[in-house]
C-alpha positions as a Markdown table, in Angstrom:
| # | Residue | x | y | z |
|---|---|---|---|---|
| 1 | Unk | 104.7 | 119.7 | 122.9 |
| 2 | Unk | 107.1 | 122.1 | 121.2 |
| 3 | Unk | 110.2 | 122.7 | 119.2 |
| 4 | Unk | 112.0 | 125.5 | 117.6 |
| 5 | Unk | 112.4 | 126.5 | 114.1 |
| 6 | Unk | 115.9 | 127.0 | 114.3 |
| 7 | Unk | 117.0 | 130.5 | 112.7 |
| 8 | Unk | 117.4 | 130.0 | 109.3 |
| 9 | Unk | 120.9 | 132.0 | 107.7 |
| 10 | Unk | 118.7 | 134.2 | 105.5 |
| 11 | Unk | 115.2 | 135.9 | 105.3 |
| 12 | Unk | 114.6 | 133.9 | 102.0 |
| 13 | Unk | 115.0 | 130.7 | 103.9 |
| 14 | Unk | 112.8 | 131.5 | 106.6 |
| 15 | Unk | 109.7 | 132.8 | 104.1 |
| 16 | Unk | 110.4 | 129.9 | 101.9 |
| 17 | Unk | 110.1 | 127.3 | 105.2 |
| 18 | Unk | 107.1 | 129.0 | 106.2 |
| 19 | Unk | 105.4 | 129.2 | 102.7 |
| 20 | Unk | 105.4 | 132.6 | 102.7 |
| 21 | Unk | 105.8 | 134.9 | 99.4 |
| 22 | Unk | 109.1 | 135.6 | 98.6 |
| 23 | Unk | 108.2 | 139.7 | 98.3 |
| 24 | Unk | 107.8 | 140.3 | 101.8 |
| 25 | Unk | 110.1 | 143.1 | 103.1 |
| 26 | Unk | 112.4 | 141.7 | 105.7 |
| 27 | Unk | 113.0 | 143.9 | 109.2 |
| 28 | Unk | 114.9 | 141.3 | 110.9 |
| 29 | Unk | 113.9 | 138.9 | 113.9 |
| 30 | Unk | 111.8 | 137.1 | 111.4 |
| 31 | Unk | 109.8 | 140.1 | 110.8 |
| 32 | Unk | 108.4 | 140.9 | 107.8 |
| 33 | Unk | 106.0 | 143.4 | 106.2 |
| 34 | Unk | 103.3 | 143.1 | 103.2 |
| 35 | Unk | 103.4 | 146.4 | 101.6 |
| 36 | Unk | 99.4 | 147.2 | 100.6 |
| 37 | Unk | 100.4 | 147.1 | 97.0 |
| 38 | Unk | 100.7 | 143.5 | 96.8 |
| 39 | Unk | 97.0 | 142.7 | 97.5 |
| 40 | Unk | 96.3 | 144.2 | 94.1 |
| 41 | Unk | 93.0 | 145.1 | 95.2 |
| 42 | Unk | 91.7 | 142.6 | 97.4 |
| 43 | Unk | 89.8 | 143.3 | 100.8 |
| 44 | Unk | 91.3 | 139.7 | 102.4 |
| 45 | Unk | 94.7 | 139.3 | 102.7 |
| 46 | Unk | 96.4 | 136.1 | 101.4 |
| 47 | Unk | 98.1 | 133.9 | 104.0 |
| 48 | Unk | 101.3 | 133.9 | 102.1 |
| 49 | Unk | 101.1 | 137.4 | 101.9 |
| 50 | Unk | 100.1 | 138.5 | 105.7 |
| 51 | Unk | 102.8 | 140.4 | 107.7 |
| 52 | Unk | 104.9 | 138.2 | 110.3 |
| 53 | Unk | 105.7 | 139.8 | 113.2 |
| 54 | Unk | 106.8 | 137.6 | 116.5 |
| 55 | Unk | 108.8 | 138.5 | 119.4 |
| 56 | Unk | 110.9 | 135.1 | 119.3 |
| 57 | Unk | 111.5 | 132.2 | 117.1 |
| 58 | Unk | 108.1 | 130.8 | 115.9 |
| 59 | Unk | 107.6 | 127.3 | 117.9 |
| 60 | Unk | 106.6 | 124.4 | 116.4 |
| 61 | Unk | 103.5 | 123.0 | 118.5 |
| 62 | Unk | 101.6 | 119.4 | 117.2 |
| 63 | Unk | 98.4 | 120.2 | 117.1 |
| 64 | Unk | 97.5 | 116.3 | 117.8 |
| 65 | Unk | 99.3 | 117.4 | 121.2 |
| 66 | Unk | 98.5 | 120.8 | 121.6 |
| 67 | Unk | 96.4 | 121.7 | 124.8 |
| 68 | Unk | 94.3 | 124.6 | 126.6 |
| 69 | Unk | 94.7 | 124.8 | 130.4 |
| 70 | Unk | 92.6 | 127.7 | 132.1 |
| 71 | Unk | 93.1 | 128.3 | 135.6 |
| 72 | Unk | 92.9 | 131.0 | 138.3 |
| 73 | Unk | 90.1 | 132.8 | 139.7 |
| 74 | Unk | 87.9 | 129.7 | 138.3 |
| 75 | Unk | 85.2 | 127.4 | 139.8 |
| 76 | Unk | 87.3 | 124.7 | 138.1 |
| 77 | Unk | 90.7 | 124.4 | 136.3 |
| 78 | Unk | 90.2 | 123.3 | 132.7 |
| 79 | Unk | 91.9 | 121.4 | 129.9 |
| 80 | Unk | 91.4 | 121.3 | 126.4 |
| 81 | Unk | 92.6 | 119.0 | 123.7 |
| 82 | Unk | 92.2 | 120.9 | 119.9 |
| 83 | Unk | 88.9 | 118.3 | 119.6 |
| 84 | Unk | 87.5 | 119.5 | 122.6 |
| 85 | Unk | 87.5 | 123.2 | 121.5 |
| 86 | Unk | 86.5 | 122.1 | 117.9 |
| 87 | Unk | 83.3 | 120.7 | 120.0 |
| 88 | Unk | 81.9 | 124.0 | 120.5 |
| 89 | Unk | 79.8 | 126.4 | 118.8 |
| 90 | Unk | 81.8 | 128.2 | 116.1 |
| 91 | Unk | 81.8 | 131.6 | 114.6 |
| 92 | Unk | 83.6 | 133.3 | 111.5 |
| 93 | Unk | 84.6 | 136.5 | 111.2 |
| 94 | Unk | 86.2 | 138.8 | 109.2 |
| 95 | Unk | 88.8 | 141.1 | 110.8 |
| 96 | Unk | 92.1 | 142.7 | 110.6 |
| 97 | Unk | 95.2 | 142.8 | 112.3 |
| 98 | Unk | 97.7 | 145.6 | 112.9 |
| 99 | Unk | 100.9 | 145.7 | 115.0 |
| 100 | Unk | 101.4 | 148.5 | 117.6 |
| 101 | Unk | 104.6 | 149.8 | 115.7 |
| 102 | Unk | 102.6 | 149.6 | 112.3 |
| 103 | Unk | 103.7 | 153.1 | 110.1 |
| 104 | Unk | 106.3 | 154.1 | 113.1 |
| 105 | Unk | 108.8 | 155.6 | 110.4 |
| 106 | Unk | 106.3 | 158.3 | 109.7 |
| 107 | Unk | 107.4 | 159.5 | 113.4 |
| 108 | Unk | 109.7 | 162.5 | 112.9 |
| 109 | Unk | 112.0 | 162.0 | 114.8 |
| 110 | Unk | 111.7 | 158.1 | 114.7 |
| 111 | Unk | 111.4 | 156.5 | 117.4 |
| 112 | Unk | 113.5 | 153.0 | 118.5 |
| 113 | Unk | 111.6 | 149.9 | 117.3 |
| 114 | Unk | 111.4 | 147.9 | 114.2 |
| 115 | Unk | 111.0 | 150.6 | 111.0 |
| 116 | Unk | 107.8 | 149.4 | 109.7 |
| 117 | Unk | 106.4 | 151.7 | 107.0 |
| 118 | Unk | 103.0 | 150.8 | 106.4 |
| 119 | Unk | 103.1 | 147.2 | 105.6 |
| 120 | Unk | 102.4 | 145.7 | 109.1 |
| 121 | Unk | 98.0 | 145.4 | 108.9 |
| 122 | Unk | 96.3 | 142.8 | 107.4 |
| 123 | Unk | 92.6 | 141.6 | 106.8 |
| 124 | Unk | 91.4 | 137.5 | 106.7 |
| 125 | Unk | 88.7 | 135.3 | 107.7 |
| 126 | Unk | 89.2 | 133.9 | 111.0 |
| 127 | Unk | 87.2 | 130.7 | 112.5 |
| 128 | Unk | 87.3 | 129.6 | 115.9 |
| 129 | Unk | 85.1 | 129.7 | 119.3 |
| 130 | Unk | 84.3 | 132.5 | 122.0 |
| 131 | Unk | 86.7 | 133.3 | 124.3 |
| 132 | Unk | 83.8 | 133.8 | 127.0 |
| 133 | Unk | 82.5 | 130.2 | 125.8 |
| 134 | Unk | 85.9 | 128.6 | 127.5 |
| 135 | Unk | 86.2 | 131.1 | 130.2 |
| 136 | Unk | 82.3 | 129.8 | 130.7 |
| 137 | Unk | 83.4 | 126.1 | 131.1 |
| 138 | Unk | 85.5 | 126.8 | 133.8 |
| 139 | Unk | 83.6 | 129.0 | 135.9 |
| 140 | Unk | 85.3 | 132.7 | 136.1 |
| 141 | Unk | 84.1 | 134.1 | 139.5 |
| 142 | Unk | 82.9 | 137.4 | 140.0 |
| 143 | Unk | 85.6 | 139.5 | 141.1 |
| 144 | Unk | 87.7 | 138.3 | 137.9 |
| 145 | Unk | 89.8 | 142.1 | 136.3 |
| 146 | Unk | 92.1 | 140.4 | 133.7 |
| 147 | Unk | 92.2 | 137.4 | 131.8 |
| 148 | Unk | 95.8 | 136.6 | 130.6 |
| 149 | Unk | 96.2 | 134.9 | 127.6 |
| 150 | Unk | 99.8 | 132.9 | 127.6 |
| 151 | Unk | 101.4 | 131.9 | 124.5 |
| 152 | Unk | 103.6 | 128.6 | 123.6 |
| 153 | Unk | 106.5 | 130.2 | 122.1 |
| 154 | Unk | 109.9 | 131.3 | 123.9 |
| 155 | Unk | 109.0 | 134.9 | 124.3 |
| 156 | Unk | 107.1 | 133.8 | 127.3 |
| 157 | Unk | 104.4 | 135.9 | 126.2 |
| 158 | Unk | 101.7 | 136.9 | 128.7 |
| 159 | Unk | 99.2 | 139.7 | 128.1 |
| 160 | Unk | 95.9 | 140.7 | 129.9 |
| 161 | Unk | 93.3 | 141.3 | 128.4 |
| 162 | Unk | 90.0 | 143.1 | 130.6 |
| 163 | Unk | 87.2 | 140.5 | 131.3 |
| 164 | Unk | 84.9 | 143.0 | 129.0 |
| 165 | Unk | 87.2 | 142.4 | 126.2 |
| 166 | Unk | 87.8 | 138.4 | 126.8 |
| 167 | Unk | 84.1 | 138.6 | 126.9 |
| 168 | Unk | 83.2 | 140.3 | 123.8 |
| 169 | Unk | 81.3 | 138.3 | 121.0 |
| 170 | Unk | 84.1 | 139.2 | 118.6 |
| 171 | Unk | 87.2 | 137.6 | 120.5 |
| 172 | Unk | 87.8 | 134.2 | 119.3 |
| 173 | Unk | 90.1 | 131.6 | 119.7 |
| 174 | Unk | 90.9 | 130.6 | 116.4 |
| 175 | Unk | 92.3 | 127.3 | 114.4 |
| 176 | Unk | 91.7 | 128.3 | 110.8 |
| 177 | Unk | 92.8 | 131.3 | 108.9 |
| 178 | Unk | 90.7 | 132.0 | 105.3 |
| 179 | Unk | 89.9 | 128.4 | 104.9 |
| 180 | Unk | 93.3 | 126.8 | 105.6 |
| 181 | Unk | 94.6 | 125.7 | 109.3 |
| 182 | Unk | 95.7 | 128.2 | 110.8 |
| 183 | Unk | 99.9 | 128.6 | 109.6 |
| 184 | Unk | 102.5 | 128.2 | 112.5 |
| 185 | Unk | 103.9 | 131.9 | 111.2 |
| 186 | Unk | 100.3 | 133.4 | 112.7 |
| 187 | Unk | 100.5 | 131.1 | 115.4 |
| 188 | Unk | 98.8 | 128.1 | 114.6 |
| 189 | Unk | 97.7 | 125.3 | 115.9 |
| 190 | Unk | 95.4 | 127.9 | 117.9 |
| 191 | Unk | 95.6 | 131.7 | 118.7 |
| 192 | Unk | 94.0 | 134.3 | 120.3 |
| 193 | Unk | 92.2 | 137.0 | 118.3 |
| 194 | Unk | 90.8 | 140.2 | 119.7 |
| 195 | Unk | 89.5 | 142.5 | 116.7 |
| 196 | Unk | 90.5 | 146.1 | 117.3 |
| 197 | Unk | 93.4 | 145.9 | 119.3 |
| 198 | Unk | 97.1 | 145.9 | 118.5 |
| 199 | Unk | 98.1 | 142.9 | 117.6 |
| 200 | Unk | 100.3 | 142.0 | 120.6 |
| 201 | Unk | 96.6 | 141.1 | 122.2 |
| 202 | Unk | 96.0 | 138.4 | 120.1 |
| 203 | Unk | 98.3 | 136.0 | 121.4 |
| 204 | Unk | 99.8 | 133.5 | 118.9 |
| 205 | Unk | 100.7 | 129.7 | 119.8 |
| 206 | Unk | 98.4 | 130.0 | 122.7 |
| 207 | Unk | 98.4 | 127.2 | 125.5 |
| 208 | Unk | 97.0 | 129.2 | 128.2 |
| 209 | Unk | 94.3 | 131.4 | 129.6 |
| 210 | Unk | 95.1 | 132.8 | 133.2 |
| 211 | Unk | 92.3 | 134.6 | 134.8 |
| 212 | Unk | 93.3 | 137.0 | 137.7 |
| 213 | Unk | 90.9 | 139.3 | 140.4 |
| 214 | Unk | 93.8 | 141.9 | 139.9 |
| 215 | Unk | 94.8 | 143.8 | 137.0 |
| 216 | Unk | 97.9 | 142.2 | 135.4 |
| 217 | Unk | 101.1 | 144.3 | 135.8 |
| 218 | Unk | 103.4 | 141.6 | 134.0 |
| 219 | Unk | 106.3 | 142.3 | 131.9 |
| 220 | Unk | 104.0 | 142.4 | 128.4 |
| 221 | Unk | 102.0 | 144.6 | 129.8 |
| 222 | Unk | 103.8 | 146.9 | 132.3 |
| 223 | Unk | 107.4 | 146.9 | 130.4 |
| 224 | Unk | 106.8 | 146.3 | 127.1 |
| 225 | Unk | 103.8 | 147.6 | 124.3 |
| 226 | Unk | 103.1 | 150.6 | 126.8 |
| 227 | Unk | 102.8 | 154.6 | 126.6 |
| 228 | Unk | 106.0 | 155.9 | 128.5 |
| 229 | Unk | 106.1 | 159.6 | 130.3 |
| 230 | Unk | 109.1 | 161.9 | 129.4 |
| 231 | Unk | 110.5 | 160.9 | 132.7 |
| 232 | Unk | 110.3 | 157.6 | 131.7 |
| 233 | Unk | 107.3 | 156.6 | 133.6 |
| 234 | Unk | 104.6 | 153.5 | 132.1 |
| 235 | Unk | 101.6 | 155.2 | 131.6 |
| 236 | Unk | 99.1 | 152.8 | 129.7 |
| 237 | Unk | 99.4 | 149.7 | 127.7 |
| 238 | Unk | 98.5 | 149.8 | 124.3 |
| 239 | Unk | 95.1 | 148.6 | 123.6 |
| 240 | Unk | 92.2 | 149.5 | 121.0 |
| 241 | Unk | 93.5 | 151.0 | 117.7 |
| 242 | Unk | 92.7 | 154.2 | 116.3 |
| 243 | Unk | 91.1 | 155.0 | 113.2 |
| 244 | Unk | 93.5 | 154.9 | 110.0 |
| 245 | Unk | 93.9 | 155.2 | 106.5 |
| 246 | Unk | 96.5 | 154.3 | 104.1 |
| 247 | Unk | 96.5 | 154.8 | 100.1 |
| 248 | Unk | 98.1 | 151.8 | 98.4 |
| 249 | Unk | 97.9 | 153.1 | 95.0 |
| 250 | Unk | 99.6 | 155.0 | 92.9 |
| 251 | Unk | 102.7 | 155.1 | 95.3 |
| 252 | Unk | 105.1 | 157.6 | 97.0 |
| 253 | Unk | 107.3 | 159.0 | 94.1 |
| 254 | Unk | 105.4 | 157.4 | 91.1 |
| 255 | Unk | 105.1 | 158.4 | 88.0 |
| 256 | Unk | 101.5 | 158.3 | 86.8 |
| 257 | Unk | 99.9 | 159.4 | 82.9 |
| 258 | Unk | 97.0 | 162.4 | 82.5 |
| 259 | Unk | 94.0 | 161.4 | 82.5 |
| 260 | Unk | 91.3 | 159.1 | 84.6 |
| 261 | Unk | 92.9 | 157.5 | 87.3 |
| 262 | Unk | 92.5 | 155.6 | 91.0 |
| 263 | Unk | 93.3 | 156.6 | 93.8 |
| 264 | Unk | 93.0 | 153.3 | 96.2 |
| 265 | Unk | 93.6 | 152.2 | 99.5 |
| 266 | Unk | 92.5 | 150.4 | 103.1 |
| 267 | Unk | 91.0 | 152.1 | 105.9 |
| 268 | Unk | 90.6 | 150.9 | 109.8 |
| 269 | Unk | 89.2 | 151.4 | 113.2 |
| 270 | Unk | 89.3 | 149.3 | 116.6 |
| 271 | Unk | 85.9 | 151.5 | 117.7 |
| 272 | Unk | 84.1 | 150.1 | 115.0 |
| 273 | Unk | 83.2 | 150.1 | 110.9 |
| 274 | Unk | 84.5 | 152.7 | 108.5 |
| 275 | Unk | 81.5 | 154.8 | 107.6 |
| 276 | Unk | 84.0 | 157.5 | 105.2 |
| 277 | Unk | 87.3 | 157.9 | 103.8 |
| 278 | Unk | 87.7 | 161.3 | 102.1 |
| 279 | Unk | 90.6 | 161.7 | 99.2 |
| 280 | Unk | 92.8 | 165.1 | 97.9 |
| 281 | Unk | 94.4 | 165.4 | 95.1 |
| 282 | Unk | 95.4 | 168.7 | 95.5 |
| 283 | Unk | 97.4 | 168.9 | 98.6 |
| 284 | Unk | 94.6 | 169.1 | 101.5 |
| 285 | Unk | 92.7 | 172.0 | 100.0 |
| 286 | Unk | 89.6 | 170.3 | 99.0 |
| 287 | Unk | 88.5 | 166.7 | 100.1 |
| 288 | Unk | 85.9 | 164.5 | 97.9 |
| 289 | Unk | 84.0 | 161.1 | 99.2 |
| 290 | Unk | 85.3 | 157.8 | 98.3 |
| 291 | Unk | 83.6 | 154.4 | 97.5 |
| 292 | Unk | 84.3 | 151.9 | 100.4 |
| 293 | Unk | 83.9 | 148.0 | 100.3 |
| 294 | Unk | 84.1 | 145.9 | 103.1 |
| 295 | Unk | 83.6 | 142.7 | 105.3 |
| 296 | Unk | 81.7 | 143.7 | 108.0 |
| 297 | Unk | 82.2 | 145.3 | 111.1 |
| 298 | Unk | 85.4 | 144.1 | 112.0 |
| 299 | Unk | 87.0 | 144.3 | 108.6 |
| 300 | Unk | 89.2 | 147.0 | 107.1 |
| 301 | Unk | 87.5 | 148.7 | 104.2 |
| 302 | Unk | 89.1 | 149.4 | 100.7 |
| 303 | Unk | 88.3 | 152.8 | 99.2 |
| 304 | Unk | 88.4 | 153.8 | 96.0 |
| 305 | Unk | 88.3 | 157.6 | 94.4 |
| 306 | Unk | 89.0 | 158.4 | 90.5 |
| 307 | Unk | 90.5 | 161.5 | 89.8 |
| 308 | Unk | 91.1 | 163.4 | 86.5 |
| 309 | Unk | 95.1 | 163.7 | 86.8 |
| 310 | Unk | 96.8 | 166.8 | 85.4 |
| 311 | Unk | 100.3 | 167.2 | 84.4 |
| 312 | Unk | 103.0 | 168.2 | 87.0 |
| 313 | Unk | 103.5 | 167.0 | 90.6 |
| 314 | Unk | 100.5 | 166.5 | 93.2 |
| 315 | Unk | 99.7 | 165.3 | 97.4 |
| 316 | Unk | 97.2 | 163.2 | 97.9 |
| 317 | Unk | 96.1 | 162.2 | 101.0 |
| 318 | Unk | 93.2 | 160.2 | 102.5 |
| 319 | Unk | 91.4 | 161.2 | 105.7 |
| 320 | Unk | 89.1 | 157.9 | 107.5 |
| 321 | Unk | 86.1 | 158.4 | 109.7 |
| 322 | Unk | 84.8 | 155.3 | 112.0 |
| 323 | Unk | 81.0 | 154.9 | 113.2 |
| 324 | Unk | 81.8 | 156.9 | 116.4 |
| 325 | Unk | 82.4 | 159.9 | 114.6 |
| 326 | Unk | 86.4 | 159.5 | 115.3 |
| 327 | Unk | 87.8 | 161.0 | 112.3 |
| 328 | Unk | 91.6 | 160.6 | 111.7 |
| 329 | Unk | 94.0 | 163.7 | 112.4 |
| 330 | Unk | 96.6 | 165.4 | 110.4 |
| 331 | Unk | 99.5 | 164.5 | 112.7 |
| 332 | Unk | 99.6 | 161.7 | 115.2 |
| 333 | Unk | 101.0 | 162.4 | 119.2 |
| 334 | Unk | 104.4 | 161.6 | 119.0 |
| 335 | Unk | 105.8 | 158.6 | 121.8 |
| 336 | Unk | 108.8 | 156.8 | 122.3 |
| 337 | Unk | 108.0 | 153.9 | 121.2 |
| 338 | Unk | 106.2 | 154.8 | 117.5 |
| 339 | Unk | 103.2 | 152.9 | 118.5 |
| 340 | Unk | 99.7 | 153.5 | 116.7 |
| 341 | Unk | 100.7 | 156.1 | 114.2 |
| 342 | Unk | 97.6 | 156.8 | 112.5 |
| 343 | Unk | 98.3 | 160.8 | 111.0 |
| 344 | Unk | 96.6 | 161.7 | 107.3 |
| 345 | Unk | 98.8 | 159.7 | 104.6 |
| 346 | Unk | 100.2 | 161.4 | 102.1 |
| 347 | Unk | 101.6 | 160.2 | 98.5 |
| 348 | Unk | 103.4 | 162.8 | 95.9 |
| 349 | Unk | 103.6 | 161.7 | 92.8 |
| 350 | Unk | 104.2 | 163.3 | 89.3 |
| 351 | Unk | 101.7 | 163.4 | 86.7 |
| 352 | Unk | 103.1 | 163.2 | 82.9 |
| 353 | Unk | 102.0 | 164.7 | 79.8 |
């Protein structure tokens, strides 16, 4: 059912095999980021240009071949060839994805992980089916906690996933990605897709759906993508994300001329749409209202503020606010990890004569 890209000697290979654009900032392990720049403006994210992050070598999976089995705490066990899923009602949707570690060099200190800056979110148009529409042909019983999702590639991913969640409207299982078929480096033929969460929730390559009457405590989510105590305790794993803001333009240490200018970026929330992002040009002092385009709910917003620039250096920073009212803070908690840094951005730049 599966192979193995094998590990190609350089990052340039690897992007070039998996027709992805040659700009991408490599972080090793076949990770790589998409700085916000790059989208020049866009509110969907280009496949070539979408971040890669996997925790293995991306499988190769024939989708001819490719199957669904769902079992556990079911009426019935259940499997599904790619036309068999195609078969049922569909839904699009607009939504973005962020990893966990997203932004986790802004940590002072930083913590262990991969050193993403802020170049590991992105925003497309997914298709695909309910999850609860499968979990429905197979009968989930009434004492069901988790639903596991279980993915094809060597990691041996498994994450739960809370029956709410699996059952929301928004979590799809999805084949295509803006238009095309879904690329094997975002975990095509078929993934998971849970709007709101981190990304390790939305299980690429997936081949399985495991659903439990206990709350899962494996190695995904007990181990690995969790909160940790001081004393080195698990306390949660990682789940919704928290509302965020990033200015893409003009960037960190640019030079910029007097006169009218943008200030732009992409803003986020996994409790729901961006209502407000607020920019400063002037260090934090004084805030003004920016203009926000979107996708819908489930889509990041781009914001957009002109500001007369003056001559000499200047902060700017952007401050988000979601439909619950959660408004981003100066300084994110610090954790061990670095996951879901979401504290007020901030640019300095120069402004010439």
């Amino acid at each position: 059912m599966s192979g193995t890209l094998q590990p190609p000697e350089t990052p340039e290979t690897l992007l070039s095999k998996l027709d992805k654009h040659p700009d991408l900032v490599p972080y090793g392990g076949g990770n790589f980021g998409m700085p916000l720049a790059m989208l020049n403006g866009g509110l969907i994210v280009p496949n070539d240009r979408f971040f890669m992050r996997s925790n293995g070598p991306v499988p190769e999976i024939d989708p001819a071949r490719w199957r669904l089995l769902i079992t556990g705490n079911v009426k019935r066990t259940v499997q599904l060839s790619l036309d068999d899923v195609k078969a049922l009602p569909r839904r699009r949707l607009t939504a973005f994805l962020e990893c966990a570690g997203n932004s986790r060099t802004r940590f002072d200190p930083v913590p262990e992980g991969t050193p993403w800056r802020n170049d590991a979110a992105g925003n497309a148009e997914w298709e695909g089916v309910a999850l609860g529409d499968l979990l429905d042909l197979a009968g989930v019983r009434d004492d069901t906690v988790d639903v596991v999702s279980v993915g094809g590639d060597f990691a041996g991913m498994r994450r739960g996933l809370p029956l709410g969640t699996a059952r929301d409207a928004d979590t799809l299982v999805v084949w295509t990605m803006n238009g095309e078929a879904l690329p094997v480096a975002h975990g095509g033929p078929v993934r998971l897709l849970v709007p709101g969460w981190a990304g390790i929730a939305s299980t690429k390559w997936l081949v399985g759906l495991e659903v439990l009457n206990f709350a899962f405590d494996g190695f995904w989510n007990a181990d690995n993508y969790v909160f940790w105590t001081e004393a080195g305790e698990p306390v949660r794993p990682v789940s919704q994300l928290p509302v965020k803001s990033i200015i893409s333009a003009p960037g960190e240490g640019e030079t910029v001329p007097a006169g009218d200018r943008l200030v732009t970026g992409y803003a986020w929330s996994g409790y729901g749409a961006i209502r407000r992002v607020e920019v400063s040009t002037d260090g934090g002092s004084s805030w003004a209202e920016a203009c926000l385009e979107t996708a819908g709910r489930r889509s990041w917003a781009r914001f957009s503020h002109q500001w007369r620039a003056t001559p000499g250096p200047v902060r700017i920073h952007a401050r988000a606010t979601d439909e619950r009212g959660l408004r981003q803070p100066a300084t994110a908690e610090w954790n061990a990890k670095g996951y879901l840094m979401n504290g007020i951005h901030e640019v300095s730049v120069t402004v010439s004569d």
